[in-house]
N, C-alpha and C positions, 0 to 999 in steps of 0.2 A: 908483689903484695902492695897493698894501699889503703892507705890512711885514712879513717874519717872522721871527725867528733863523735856522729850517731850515726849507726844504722838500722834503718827501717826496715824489716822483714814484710812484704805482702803491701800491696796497693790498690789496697779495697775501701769498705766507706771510711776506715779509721786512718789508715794507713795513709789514703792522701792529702787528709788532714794533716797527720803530723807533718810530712816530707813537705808541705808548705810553711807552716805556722815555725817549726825549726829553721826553718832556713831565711825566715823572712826580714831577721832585720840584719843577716848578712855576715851575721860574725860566727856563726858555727857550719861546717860542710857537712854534707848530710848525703848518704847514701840511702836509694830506695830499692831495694830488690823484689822483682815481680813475677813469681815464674810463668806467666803470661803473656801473650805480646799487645799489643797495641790495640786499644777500641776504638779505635777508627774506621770501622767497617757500618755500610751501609743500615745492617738491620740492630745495628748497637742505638743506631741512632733515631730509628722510628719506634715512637713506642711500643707500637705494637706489635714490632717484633720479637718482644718476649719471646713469641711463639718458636721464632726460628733457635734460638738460642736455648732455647728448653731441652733441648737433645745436639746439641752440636759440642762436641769435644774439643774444637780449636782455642773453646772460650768457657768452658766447662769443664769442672773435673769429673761429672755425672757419678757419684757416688751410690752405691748401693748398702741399704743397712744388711746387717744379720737376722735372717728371721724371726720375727717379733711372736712371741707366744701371745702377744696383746689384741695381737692383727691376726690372730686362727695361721700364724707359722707364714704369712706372707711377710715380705722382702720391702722395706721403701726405696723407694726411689729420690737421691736427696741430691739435688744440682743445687752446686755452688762455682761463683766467676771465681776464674782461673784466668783473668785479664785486666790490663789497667782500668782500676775502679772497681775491681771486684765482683761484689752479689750484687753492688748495685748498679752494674751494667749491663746485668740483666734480669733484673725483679722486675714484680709488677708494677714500682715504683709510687705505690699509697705512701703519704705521708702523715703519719702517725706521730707524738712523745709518746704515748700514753697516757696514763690515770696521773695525778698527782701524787695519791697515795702510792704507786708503784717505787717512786722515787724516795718518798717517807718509809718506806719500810725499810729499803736499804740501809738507811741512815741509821735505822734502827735497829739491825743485824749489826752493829757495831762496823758503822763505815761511815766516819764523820765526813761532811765535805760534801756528803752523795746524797742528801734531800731534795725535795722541789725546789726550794725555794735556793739553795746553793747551783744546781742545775739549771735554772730557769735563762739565767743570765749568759748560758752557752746554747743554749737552743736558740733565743733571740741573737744571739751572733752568724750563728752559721745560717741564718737563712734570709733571702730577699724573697718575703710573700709579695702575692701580686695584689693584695688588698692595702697593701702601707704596714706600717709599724705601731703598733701599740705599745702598750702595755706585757701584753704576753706574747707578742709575736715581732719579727724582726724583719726592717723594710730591707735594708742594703747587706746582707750577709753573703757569702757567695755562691749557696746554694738556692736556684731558684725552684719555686713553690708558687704551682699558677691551678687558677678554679677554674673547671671544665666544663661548668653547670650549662653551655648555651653548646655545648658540642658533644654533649652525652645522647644517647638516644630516649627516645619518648616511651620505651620502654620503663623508664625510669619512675616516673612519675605513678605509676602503680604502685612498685614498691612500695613508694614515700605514703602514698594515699592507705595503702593497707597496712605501715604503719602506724598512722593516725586513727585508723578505726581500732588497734589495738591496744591506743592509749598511749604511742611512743610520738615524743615533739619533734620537729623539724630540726635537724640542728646542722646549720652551713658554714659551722667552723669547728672539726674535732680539736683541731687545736685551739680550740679560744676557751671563755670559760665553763664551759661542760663538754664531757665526752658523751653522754648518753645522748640517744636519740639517733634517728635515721635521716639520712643527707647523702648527696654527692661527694664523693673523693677526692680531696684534693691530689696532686701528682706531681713528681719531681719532673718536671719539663720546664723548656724556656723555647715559646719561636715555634712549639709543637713539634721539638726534640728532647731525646731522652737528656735529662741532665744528672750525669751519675756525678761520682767523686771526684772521677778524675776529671771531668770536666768542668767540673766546679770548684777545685783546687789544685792539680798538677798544673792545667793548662795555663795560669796566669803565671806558675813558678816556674817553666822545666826551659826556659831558659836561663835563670841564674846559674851565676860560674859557681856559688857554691852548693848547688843541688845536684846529685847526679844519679840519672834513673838507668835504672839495667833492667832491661826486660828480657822475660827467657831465662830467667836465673833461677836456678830451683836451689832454695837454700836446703842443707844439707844435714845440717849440725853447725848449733853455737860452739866455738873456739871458750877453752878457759885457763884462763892460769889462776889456778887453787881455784879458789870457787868464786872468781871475780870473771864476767862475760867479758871475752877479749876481743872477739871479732866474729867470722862466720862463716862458717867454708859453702862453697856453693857451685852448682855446674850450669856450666851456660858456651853451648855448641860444641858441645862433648869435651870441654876441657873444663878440669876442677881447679878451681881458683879460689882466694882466700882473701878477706877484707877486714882489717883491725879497728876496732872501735876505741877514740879514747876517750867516751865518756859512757856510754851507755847503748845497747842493743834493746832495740824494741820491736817485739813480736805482734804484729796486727794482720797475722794471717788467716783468720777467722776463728769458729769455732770447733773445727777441724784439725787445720792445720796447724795452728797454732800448740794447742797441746801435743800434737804428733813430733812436732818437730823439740819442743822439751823434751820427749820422753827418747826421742833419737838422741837425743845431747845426753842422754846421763841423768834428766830428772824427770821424776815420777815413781809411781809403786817400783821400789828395792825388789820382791819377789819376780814381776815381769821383766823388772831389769836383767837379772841376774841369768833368769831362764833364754834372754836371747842375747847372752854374751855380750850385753853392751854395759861397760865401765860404770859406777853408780858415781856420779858427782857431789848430789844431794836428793838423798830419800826422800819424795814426796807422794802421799798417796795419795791427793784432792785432784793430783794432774789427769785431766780426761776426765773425772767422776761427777756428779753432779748434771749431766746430759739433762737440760730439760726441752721441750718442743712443744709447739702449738698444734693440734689435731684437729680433721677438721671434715666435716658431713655434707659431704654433695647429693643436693637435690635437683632431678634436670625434668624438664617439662616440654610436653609437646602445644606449643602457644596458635590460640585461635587467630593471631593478629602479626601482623610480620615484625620480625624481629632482625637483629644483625645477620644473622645468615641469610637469611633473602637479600643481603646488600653483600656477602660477601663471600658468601657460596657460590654462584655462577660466576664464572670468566668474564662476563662482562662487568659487573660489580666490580671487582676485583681491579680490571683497569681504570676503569670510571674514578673508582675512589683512591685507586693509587696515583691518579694525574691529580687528581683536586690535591692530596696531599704533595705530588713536587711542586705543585704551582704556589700552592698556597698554604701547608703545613697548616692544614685543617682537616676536618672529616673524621672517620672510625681509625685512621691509621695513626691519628696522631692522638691516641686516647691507650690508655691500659685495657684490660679483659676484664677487673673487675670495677664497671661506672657507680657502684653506688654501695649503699651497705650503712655500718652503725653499728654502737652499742648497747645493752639492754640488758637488765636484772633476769636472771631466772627465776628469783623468790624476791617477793615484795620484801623480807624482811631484810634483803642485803643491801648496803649501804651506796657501795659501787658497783656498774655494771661487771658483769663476768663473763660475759657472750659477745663476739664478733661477730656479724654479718656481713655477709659478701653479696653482692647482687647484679650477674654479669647477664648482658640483652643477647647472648651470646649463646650455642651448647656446641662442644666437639667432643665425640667420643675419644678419649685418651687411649692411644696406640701404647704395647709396651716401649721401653725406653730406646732411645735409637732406630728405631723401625719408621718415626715420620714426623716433621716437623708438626707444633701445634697451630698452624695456620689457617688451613682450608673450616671451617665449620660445618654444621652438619650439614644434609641437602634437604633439611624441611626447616619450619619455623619453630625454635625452642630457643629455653633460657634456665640458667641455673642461680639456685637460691642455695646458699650455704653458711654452716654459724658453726663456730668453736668455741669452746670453752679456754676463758684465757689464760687463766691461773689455775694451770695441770699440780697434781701431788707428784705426778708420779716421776722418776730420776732414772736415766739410764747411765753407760758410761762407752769410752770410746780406748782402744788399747793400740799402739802397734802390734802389727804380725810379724815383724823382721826388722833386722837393723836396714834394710832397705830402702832408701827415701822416695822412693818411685811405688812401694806395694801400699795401697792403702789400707788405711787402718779399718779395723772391723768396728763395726756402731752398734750399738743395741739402746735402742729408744726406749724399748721395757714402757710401751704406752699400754695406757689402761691399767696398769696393775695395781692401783685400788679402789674401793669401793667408789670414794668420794671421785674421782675419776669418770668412770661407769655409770654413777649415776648422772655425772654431769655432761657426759654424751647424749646418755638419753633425752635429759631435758634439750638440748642443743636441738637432737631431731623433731622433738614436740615442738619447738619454739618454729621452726620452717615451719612443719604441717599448724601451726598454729596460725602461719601468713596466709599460708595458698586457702583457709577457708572465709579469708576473708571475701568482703564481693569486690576490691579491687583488682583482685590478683583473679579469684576463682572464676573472673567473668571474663577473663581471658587464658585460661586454663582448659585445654584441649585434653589433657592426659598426664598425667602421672609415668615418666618414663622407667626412674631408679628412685627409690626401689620397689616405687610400685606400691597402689594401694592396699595391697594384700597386707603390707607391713605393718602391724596395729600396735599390737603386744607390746611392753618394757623388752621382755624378750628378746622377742623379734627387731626390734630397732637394736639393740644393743649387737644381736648375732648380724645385724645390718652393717654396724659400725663396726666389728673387727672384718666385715668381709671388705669393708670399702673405703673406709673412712682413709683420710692421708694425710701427711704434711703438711703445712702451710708457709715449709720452708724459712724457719724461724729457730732453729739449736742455737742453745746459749750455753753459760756457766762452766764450763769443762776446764777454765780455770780459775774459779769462782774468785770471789774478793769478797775478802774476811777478816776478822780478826785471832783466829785462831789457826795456829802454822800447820798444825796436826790435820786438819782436814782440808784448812782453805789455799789458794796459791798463791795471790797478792794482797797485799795491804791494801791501805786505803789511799796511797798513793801511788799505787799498781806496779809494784817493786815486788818481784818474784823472792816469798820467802828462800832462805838458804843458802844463798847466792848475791853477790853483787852486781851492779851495774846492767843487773837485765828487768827489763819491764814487761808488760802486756797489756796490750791498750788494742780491746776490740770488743765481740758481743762476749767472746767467753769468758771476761771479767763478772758478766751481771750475773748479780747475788740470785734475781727471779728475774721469770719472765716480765717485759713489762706487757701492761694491756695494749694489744694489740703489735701492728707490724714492729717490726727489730731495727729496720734500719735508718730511723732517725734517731735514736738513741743511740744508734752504733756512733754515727758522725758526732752525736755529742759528744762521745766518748773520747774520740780524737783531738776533740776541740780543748777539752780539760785536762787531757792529759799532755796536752803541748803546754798548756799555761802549767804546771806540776812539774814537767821536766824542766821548762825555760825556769822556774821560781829557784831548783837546784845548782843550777848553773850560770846563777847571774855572775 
């Protein structure tokens, strides 16, 4: 057995935060467990290889939910990294905070500490934009943030133009001072490689003597004596091993795993405990509850004018732009899937935007899960327009099925399940068919491919969106942070009610969704709650 100050469970966007930020000025050893192996693999590191990585299991847990009655009894499909740096080793890598108010609300749910303006000072740390340092944004952090605007396709420019006939302003910093409006996406790359967590914070740390990373370790269950987190038993090359914390374990295994692995240790709902004969340590019923997800309405088009597939659908393309990228880490390869996109009010009378746009020069029909990488694009010219609603009502929740730490747990998203919900897909899909009539877009608009102009109806767009609608790869809250023990799971310095010496420091801490992508907030997350734990242990 062996000793550490802290151990880190999971080495995803939060989780390599801490294991650096703990370990940095030298005087505490720090254990990071990852049951994952290594991202150092070729298409980790082109961005575009999201695609390959979208159904690959070496780096993937490829989770399936439980049939959603929201989705007309259909199944999601929910990948998440199962590799050093987590989901953000293989996301689309949009860099997003959010709303300002996203942050204020928090604070306001009774969690002091967690405003804008308390938050702001951690986002400007963690990241080196390519534009310099402001005010709101941060030059030298170790997360780099580069603007893609001269390497997006001309595709683009439509977009932008149809949303200015709609009345929506340019905006080429969602991170500066407003979110609204349509622009290009900024992306977590450096050099036109992907730059997840771990390569933005293990790789300057993973040689100090007192960091030490285990990858391949599937933690197991937290270790307790009484109700104090002692250490963490774990398997790694079929032998179970065991590792003692002497100040504190922290859980940043996402939104998943994280609560899964509580509820394997003994906390969470006493009734599921009970029922699968696992020991109750401390009754918690918030662990897993509170599931919320981003939803989201793809619209794909048959385009009169070439788009990415005509560059990337033929075999020749394909080589052509994969040599420009070894040569020169440029091109479509070194770009995400989705170039453009924005925020935007559904009703004039809302104060903040509450719509996402996505806007990729791209279309591939989605194979079911495992059956083929998202690479090849279609074999004609299309491109998809797609918007979610960002602040969902609706809650699902996530359970273990067994004391088993290898059976995954069952999810139920329960999207759609209220009104306000419902109607705020619908509007999502009005807001699309509200682009493509413009004359920027519509004058390169061959066809309507899904779902097809037939779709008119509240109706029918609505019976559209439980047939098609999906993910956006965004589960938060499953261990919310709160100030009430009875429902919530951490304080406000993310210190697991009931128990000692155990934290949670990832997305499933957030109170709500924020607007837009999860995973620069997630890295905040890490970053605050390294300064929170370093403030207890001076």
């Amino acid at each position: 057995m062996t000793e550490y100050d802290f151990i880190v469970v999971g080495a995803g966007s939060a989780g390599c935060v801490l294991a650096n930020r703990l370990s940095e000025n030298g005087r505490f050893s720090v254990l990071l467990l990852e049951a994952g192996g290594t991202d150092r693999r070729f298409w980790l590191t082109v961005p575009i290889g999201y695609g390959k990585a979208f159904y690959d299991s070496a780096v993937n847990w490829m989770y399936m939910t439980e049939p959603d009655p929201g989705l007309n009894g259909r199944p999601s499909y929910w990948p998440r990294g199962k590799v050093l740096g987590g989901s953000s080793a293989i996301n689309a890598m949009i860099f997003v905070r959010g709303h300002a108010t996203d942050f204020d609300g928090w604070a306001a749910m009774g969690n002091p500490g967690w405003g804008w303006n308390d938050v702001l000072p951690y986002f400007r740390k963690l990241e080196s934009n390519d534009r310099g340092a402001s005010d709101l944004r941060g030059g030298d952090g170790p997360l780099a943030i580069e603007t893609k605007t001269a390497d997006v396709h001309p595709l683009c420019r439509h977009f932008i133009a149809a949303g200015a006939e709609i009345g929506l302003a340019r905006n080429d910093d969602f991170n500066g001072p407003a979110l609204e409006g349509v622009g290009i996406y900024q992306i977590t790359t450096k050099g036109g490689m992907r730059m997840s967590a771990a390569r933005a914070y293990l790789r300057p740390a993973q040689s100090r003597a007192n960091l030490t990373i285990e990858t391949r370790a599937l933690a197991e269950k937290i270790l307790f004596s009484g109700r104090r987190a002692s250490g963490v038993r774990y398997r790694q090359g079929g032998r179970v091993r065991e590792a003692r914390a002497r100040y504190e374990v922290i859980l940043s295994a996402g939104a998943i795993n994280s609560p899964q692995l509580l509820q394997l240790s003994g906390l969470g709902p006493g009734a599921l405990l009970q029922r699968l004969g696992i020991p109750v340590v401390a009754a918690a019923e918030g662990i897993g509850r509170h599931l919320q997800d981003h939803l989201c309405i793809d619209y794909m088009f048959r385009s009169k004018v070439p788009t990415l597939n005509d560059q990337l659908s033929p075999l020749s393309g394909r080589l052509r732009y994969g040599l420009q990228y070894l040569l020169a880490r440029t091109g479509p390869l070194s770009l995400g899937i989705n170039h453009a996109g924005g925020f935007m009010r559904s009703r004039e009378d809302l104060a903040v935007p509450d719509m996402q746009l996505f806007f990729s020069p791209m279309s591939y029909s989605k194979a079911p899960p495992g059956t083929r990488p998202l690479m090849k694009p279609d074999p004609f010219s299309g491109f998809v327009l797609a918007a979610q609603p960002t602040r969902p009502e609706s809650r699902g929740h996530l359970e273990i099925r067994s004391s088993d730490p290898l059976a995954p747990p069952a999810i139920h998203p329960n999207y759609l399940a209220t009104d306000r919900d419902r109607k705020d897909m619908i509007a999502a899909s009005r807001m699309v068919r509200r682009f493509t009539q413009t004359s920027a877009l519509s004058s390169i608009i061959a066809a309507e491919i899904e779902p097809g102009p037939s779709v008119l109806s509240d109706e029918a767009l609505l019976e559209d969106c439980r047939n098609r609608a999906g993910t956006v790869f965004h589960p938060v809250s499953t261990c919310r942070m709160g100030p009430d023990p009875a429902v919530d799971v951490v304080d406000a310095a993310l210190k697991v009610y009931g128990v000692e010496g155990l934290r949670v420091a990832d997305a499933s801490i957030f109170p709500t969704l924020t607007t837009g992508n999860t995973n620069a907030p997630a890295i905040m997350t890490g970053e605050k709650a390294a300064d929170l734990i370093l403030a207890d242990h001076r």
